[in-house]
C-alpha positions as protocol buffer text, in pm:
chain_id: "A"
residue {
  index: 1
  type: UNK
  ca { x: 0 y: 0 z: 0 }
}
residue {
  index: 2
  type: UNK
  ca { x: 146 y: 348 z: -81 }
}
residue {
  index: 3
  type: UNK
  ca { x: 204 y: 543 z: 198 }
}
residue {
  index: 4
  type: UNK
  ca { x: 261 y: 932 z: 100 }
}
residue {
  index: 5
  type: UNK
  ca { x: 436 y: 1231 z: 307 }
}
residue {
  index: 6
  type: UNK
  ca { x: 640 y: 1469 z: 265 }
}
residue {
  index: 7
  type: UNK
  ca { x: 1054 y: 1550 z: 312 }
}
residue {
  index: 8
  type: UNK
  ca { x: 1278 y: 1818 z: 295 }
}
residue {
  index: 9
  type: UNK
  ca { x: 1458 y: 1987 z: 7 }
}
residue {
  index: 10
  type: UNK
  ca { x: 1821 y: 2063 z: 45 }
}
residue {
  index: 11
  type: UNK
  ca { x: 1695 y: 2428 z: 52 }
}
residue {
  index: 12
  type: UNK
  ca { x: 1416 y: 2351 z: 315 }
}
residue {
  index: 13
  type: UNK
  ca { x: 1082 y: 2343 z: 108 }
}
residue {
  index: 14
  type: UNK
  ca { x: 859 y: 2068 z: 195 }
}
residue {
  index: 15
  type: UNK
  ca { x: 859 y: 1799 z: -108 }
}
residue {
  index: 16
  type: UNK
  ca { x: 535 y: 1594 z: -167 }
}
residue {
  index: 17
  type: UNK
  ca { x: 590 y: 1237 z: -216 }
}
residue {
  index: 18
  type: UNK
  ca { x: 387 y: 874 z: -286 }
}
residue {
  index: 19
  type: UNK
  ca { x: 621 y: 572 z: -170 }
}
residue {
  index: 20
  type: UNK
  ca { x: 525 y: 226 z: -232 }
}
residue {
  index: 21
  type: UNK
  ca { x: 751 y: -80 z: -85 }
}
residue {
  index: 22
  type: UNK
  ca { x: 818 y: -323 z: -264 }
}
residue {
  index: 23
  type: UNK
  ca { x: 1167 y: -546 z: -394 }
}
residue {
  index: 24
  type: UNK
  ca { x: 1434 y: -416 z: -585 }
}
residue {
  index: 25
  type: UNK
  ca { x: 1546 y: -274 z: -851 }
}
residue {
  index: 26
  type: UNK
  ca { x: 1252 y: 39 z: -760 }
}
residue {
  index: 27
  type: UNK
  ca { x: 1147 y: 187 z: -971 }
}
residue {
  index: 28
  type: UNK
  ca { x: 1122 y: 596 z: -954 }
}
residue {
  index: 29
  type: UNK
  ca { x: 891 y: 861 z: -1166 }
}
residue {
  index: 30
  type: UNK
  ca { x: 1013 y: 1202 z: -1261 }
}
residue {
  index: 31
  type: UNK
  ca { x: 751 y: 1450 z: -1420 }
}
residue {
  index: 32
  type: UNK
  ca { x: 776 y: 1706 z: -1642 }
}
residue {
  index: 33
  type: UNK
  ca { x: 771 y: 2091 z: -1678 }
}
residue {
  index: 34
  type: UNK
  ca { x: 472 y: 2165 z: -1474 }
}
residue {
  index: 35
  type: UNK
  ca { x: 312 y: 1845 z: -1400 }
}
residue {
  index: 36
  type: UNK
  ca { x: 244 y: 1682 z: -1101 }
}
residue {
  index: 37
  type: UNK
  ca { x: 259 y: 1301 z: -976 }
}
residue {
  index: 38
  type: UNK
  ca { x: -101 y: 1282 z: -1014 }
}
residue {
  index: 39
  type: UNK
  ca { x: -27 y: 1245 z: -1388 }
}
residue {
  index: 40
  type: UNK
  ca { x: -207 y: 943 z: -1565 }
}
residue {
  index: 41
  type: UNK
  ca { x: 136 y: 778 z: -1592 }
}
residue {
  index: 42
  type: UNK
  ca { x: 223 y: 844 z: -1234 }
}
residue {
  index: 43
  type: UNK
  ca { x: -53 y: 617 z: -1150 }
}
residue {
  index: 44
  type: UNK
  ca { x: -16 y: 354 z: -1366 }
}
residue {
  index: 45
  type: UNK
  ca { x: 337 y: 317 z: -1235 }
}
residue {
  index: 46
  type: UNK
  ca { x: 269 y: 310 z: -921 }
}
residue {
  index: 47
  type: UNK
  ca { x: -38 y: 62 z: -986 }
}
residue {
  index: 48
  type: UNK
  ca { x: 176 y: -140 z: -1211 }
}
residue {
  index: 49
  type: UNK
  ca { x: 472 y: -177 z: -961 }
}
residue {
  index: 50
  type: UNK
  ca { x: 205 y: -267 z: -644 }
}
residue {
  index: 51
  type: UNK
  ca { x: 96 y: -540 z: -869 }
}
residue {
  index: 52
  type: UNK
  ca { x: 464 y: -658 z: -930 }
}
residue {
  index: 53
  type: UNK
  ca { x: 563 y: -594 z: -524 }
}
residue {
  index: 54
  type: UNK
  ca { x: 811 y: -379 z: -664 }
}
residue {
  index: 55
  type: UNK
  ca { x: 919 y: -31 z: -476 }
}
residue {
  index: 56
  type: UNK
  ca { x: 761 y: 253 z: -654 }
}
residue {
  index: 57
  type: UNK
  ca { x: 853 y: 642 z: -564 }
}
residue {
  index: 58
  type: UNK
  ca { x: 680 y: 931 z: -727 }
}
residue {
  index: 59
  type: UNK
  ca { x: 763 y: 1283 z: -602 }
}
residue {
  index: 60
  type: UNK
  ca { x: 639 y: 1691 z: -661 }
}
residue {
  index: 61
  type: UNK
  ca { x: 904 y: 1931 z: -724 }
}
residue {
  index: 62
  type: UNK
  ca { x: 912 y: 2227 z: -569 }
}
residue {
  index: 63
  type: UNK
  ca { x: 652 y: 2451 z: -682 }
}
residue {
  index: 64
  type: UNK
  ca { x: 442 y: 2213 z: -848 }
}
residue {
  index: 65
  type: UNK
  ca { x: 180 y: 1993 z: -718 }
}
residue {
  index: 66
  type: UNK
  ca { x: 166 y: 1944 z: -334 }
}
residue {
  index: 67
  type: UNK
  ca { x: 503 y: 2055 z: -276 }
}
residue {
  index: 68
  type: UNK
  ca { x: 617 y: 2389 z: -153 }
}
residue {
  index: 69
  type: UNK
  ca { x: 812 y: 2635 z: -273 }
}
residue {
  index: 70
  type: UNK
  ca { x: 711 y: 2913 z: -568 }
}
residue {
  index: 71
  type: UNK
  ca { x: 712 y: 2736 z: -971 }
}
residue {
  index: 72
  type: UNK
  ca { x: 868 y: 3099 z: -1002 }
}
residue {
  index: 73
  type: UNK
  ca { x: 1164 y: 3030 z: -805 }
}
residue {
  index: 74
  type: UNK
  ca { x: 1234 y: 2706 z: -931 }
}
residue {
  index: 75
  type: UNK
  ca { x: 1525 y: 2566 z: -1220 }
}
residue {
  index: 76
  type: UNK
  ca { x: 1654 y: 2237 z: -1338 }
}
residue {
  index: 77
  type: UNK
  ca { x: 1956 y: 2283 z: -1096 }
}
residue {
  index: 78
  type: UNK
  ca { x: 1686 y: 2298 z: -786 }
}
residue {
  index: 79
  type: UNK
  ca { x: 1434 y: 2008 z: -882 }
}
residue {
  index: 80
  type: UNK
  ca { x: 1742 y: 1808 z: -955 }
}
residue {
  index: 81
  type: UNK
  ca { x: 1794 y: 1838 z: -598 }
}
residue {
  index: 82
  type: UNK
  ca { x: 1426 y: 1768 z: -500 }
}
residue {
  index: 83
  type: UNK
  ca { x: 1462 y: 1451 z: -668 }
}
residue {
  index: 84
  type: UNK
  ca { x: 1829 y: 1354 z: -512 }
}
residue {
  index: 85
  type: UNK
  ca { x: 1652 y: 1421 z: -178 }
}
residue {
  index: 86
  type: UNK
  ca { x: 1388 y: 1171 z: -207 }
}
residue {
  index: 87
  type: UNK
  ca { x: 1580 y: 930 z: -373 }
}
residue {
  index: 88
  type: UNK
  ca { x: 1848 y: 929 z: -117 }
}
residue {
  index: 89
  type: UNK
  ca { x: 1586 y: 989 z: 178 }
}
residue {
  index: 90
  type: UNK
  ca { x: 1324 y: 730 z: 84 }
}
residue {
  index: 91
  type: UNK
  ca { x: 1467 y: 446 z: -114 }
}
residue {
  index: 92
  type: UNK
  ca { x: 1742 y: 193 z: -89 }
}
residue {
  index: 93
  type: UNK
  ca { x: 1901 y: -8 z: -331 }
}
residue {
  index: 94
  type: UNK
  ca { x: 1899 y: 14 z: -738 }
}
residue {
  index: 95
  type: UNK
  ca { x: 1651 y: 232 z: -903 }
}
residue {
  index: 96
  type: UNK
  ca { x: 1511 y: 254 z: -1293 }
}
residue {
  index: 97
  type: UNK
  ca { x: 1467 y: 639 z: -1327 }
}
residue {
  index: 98
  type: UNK
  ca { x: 1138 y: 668 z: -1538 }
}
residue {
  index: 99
  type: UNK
  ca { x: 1171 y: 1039 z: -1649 }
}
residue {
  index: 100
  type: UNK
  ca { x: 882 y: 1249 z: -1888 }
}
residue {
  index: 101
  type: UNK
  ca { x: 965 y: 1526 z: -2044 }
}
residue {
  index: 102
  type: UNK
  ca { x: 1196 y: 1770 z: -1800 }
}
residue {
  index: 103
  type: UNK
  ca { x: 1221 y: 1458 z: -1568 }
}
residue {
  index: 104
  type: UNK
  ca { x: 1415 y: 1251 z: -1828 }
}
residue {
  index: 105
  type: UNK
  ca { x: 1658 y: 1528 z: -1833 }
}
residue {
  index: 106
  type: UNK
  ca { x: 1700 y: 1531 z: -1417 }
}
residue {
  index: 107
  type: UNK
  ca { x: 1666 y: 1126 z: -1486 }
}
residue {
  index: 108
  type: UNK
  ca { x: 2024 y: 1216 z: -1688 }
}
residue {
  index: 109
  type: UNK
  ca { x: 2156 y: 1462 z: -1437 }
}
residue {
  index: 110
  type: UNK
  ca { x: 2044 y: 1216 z: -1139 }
}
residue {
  index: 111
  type: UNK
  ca { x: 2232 y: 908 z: -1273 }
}
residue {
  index: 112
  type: UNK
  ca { x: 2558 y: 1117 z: -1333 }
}
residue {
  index: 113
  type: UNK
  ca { x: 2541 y: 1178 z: -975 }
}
residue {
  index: 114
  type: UNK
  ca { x: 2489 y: 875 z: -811 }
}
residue {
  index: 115
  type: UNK
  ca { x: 2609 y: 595 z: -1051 }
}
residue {
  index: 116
  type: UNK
  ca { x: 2539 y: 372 z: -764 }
}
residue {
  index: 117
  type: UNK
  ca { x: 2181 y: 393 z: -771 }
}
residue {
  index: 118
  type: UNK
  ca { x: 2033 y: 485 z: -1080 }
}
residue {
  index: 119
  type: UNK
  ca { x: 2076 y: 145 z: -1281 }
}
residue {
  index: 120
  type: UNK
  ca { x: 1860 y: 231 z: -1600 }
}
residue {
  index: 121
  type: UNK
  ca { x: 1676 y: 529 z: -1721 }
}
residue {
  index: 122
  type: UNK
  ca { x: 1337 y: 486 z: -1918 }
}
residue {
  index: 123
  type: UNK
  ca { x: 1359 y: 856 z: -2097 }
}
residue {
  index: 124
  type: UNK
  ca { x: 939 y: 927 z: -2179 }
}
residue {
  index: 125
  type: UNK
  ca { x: 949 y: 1245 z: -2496 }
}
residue {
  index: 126
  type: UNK
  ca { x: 1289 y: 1303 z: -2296 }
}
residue {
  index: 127
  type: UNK
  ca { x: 1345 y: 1679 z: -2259 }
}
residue {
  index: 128
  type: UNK
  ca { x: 1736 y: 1737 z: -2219 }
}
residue {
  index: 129
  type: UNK
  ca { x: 1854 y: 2095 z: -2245 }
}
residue {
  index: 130
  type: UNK
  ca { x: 1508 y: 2184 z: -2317 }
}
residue {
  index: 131
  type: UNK
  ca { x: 1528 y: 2515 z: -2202 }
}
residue {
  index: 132
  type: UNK
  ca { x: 1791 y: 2660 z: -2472 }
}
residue {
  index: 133
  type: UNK
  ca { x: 1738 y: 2385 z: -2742 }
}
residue {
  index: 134
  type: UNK
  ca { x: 1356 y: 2387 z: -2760 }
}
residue {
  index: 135
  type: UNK
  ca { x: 1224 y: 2679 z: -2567 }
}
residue {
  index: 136
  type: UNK
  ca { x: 1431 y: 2964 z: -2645 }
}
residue {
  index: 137
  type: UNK
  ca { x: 1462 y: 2964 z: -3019 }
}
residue {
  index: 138
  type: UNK
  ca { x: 1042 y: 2990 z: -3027 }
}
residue {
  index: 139
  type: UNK
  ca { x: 1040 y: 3256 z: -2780 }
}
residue {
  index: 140
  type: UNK
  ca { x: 1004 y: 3627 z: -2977 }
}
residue {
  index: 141
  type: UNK
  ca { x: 1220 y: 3876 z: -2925 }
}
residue {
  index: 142
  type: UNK
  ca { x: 978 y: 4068 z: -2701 }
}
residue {
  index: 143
  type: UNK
  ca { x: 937 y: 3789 z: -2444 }
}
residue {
  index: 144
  type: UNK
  ca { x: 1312 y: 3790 z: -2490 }
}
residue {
  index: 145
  type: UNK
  ca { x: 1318 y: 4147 z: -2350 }
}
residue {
  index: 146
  type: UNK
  ca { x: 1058 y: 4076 z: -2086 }
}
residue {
  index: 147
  type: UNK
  ca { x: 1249 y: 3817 z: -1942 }
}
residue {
  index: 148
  type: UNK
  ca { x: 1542 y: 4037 z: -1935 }
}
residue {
  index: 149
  type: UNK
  ca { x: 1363 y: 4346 z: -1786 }
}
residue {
  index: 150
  type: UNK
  ca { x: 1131 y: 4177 z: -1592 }
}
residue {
  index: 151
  type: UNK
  ca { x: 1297 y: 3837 z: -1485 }
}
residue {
  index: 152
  type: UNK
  ca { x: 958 y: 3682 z: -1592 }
}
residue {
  index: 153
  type: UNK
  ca { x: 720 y: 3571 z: -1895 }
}
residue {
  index: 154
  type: UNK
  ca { x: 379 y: 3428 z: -1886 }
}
residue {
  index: 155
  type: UNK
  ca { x: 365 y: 3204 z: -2226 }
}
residue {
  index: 156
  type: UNK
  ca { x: 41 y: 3014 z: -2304 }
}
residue {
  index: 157
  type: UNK
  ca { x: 14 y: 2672 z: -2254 }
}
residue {
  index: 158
  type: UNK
  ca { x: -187 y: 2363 z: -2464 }
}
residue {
  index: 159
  type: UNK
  ca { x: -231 y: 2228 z: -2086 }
}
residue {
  index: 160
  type: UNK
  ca { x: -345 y: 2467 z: -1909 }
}
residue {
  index: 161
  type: UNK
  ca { x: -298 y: 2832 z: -1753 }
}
residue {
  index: 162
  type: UNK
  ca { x: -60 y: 3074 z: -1880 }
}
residue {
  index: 163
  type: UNK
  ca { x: 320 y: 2937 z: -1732 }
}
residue {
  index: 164
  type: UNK
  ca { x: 589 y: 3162 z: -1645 }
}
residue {
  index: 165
  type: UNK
  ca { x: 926 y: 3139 z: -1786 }
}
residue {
  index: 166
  type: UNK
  ca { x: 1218 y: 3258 z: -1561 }
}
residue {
  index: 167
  type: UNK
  ca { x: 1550 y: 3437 z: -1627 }
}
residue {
  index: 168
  type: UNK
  ca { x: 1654 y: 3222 z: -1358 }
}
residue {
  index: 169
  type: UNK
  ca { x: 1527 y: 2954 z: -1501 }
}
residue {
  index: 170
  type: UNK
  ca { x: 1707 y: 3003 z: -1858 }
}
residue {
  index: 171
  type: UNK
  ca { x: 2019 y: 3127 z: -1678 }
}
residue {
  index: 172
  type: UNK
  ca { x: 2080 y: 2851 z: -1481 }
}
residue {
  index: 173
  type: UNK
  ca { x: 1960 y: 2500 z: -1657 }
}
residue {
  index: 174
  type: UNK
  ca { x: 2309 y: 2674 z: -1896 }
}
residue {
  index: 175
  type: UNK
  ca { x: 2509 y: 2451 z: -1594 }
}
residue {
  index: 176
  type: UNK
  ca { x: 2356 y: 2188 z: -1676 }
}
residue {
  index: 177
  type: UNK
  ca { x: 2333 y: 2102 z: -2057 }
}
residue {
  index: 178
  type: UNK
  ca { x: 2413 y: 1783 z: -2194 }
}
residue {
  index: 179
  type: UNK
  ca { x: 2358 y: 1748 z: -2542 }
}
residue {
  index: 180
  type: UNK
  ca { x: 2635 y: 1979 z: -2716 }
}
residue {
  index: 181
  type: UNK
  ca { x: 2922 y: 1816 z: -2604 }
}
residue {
  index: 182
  type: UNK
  ca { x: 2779 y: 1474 z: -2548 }
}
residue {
  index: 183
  type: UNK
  ca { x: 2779 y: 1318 z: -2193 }
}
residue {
  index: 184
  type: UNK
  ca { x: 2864 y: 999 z: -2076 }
}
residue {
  index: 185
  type: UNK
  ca { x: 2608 y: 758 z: -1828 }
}
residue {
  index: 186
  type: UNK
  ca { x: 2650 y: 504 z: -1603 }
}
residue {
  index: 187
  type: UNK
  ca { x: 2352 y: 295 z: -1700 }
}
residue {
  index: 188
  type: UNK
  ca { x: 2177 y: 191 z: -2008 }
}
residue {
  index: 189
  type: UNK
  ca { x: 1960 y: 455 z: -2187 }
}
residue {
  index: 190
  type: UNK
  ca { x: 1592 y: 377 z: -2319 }
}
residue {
  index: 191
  type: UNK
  ca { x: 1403 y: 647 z: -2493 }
}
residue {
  index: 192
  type: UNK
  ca { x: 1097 y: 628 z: -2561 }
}
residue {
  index: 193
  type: UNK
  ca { x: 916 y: 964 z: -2838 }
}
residue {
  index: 194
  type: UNK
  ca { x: 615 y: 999 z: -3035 }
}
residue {
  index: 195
  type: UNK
  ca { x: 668 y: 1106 z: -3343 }
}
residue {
  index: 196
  type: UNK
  ca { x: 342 y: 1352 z: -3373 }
}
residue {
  index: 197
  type: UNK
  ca { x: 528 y: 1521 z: -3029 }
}
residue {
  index: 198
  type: UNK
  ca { x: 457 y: 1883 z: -3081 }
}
residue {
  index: 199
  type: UNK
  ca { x: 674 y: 1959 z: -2768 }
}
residue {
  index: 200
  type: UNK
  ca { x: 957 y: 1762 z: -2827 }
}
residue {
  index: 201
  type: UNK
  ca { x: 1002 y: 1709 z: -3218 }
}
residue {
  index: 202
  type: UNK
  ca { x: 1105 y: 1306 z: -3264 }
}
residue {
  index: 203
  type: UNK
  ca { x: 1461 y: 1445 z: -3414 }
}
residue {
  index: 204
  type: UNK
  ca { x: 1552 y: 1552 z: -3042 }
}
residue {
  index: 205
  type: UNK
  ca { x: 1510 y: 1204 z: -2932 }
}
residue {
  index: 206
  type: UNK
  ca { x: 1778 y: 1149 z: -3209 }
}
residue {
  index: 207
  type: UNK
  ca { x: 2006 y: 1393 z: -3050 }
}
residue {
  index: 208
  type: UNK
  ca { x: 2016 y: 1288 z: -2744 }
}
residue {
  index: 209
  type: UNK
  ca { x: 2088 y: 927 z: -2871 }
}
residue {
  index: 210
  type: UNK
  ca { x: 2373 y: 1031 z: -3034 }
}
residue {
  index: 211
  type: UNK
  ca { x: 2491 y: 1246 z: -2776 }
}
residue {
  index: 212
  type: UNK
  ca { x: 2501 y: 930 z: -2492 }
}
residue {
  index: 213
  type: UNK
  ca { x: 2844 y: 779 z: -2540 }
}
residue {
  index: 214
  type: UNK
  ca { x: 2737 y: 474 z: -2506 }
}
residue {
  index: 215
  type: UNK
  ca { x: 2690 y: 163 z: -2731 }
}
residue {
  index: 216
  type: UNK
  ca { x: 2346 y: 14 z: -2529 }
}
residue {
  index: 217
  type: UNK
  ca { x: 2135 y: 324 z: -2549 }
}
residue {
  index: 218
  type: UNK
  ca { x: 1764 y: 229 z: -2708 }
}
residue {
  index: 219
  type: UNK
  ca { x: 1549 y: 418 z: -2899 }
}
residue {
  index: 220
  type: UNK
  ca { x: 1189 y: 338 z: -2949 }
}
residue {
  index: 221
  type: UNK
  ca { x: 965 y: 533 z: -3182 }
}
residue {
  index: 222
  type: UNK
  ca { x: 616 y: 578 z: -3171 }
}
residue {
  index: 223
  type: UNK
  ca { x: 461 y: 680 z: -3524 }
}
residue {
  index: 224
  type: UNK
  ca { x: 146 y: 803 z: -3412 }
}
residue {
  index: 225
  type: UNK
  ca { x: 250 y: 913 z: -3018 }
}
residue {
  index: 226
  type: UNK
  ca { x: 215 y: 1258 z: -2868 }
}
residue {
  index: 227
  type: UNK
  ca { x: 381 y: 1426 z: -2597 }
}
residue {
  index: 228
  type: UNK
  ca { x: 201 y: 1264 z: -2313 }
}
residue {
  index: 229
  type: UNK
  ca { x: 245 y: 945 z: -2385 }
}
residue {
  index: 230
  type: UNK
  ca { x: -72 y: 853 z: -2184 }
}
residue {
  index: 231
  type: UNK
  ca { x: -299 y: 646 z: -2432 }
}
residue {
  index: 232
  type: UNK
  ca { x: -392 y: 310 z: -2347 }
}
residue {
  index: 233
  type: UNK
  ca { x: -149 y: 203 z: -2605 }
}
residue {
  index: 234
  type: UNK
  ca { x: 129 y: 359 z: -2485 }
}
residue {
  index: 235
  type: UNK
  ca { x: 70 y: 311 z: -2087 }
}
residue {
  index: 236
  type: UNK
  ca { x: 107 y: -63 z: -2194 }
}
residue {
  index: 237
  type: UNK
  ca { x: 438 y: -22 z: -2424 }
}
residue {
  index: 238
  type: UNK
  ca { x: 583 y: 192 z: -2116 }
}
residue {
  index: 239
  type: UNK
  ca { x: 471 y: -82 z: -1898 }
}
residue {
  index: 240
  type: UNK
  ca { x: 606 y: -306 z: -2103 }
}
residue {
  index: 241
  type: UNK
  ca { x: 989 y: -142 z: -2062 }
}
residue {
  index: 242
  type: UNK
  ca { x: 982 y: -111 z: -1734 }
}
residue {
  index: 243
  type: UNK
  ca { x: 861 y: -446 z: -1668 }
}
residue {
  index: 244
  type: UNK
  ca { x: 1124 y: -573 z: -1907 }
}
């Protein structure tokens, strides 16, 4: 039975979290930009792994979902952290990182860190160095200068409300890019993209395949897929991975 709570970030804000025992490897989610681990494929996880009696984690960043904190004040830097906090705090043992979107990137950024405990990486539209390689070359010039004036942008959304985008947040994910000069992982590599993705084109999947430097990265392709990933169809391919 999943037990939820909540645990500190290294900064102090109060992180929302699901935990559900089970045997090892775990298995942990990571989100996306803006999403929350109430997400359909939070839930399937976690339903998936309860049936399996394997460990399941799923966690809110700061600033999204039950957690704490402002979205405003948040980067890739910080909700790295967020999820290195629960990880280390809540589970034991070998994980698969299941990351969507954003979260595939911290997946990346997680593993580097603790090679130890991050023993695959499922990578769901996998968003690495989304910030300057997909969001900033569609922003105009005058949300440009609003950021820069203003530290802030509110840019519609297909999901949902308006979402601010952050100087800090464009400043500081530059610390943490991956894809121009290739990176190197201590565990295999599974992607997993639609190819109808109007977030994450399918060719981005393709660079960050040939950025991993290694041999047993995976990439599956899903003609038809979009972003979330969340049909029936694709909840059972995803399942499918993970299981595997």
């Amino acid at each position: 039975m999943e037990t939820t709570g909540r645990i500190a970030a290294p900064d102090g804000t109060s992180i929302a979290y699901g935990l559900t025992p089970g045997t090892q490897p775990g298995v942990v989610f990571l989100g996306g930009f803006r999403s929350d681990m109430q997400g359909t494929k939070a839930i399937f996880l976690r339903d998936l792994c309860a049936a399996q009696g394997r460990a399941f984690l799923r966690l809110d960043y700061s600033g999204h979902g039950q957690s704490g904190g402002a979205f405003e004040d948040g980067s890739i830097g910080r909700w790295t952290g967020d999820a290195e906090a629960a990880v280390l705090a809540l589970t034991e043992g070998p994980q698969v990182v299941v990351g969507s979107s954003m979260g595939g990137w911290i997946a990346l950024l997680l593993a580097r860190r603790h090679p130890d405990r991050v023993v695959r990486i499922i990578g769901l539209a996998a968003a690495a160095d989304f910030t300057t390689a997909l969001m900033e070359p569609t922003l105009p010039p005058a949300v440009m200068a609003a950021i820069a004036r203003d530290g802030v942008a509110h840019i519609p959304s297909d999901y949902g409300a308006p979402y601010p985008i952050t100087r800090l947040l464009l400043e500081e994910s530059r610390k943490n890019l991956l894809l121009e000069d290739g990176f190197d992982l201590p565990c295999p590599l599974h992607l997993v993209q639609g190819m109808a993705d109007p977030d994450v084109p399918w060719r981005h999947a393709l660079r960050t395949l040939d950025a991993c430097r290694r041999d047993d990265t995976r990439l599956t392709l899903v003609r038809d897929g979009d972003h979330r990933l969340s049909r029936p169809q694709d909840l059972a391919l995803i399942g499918q991975i993970v299981s595997d």
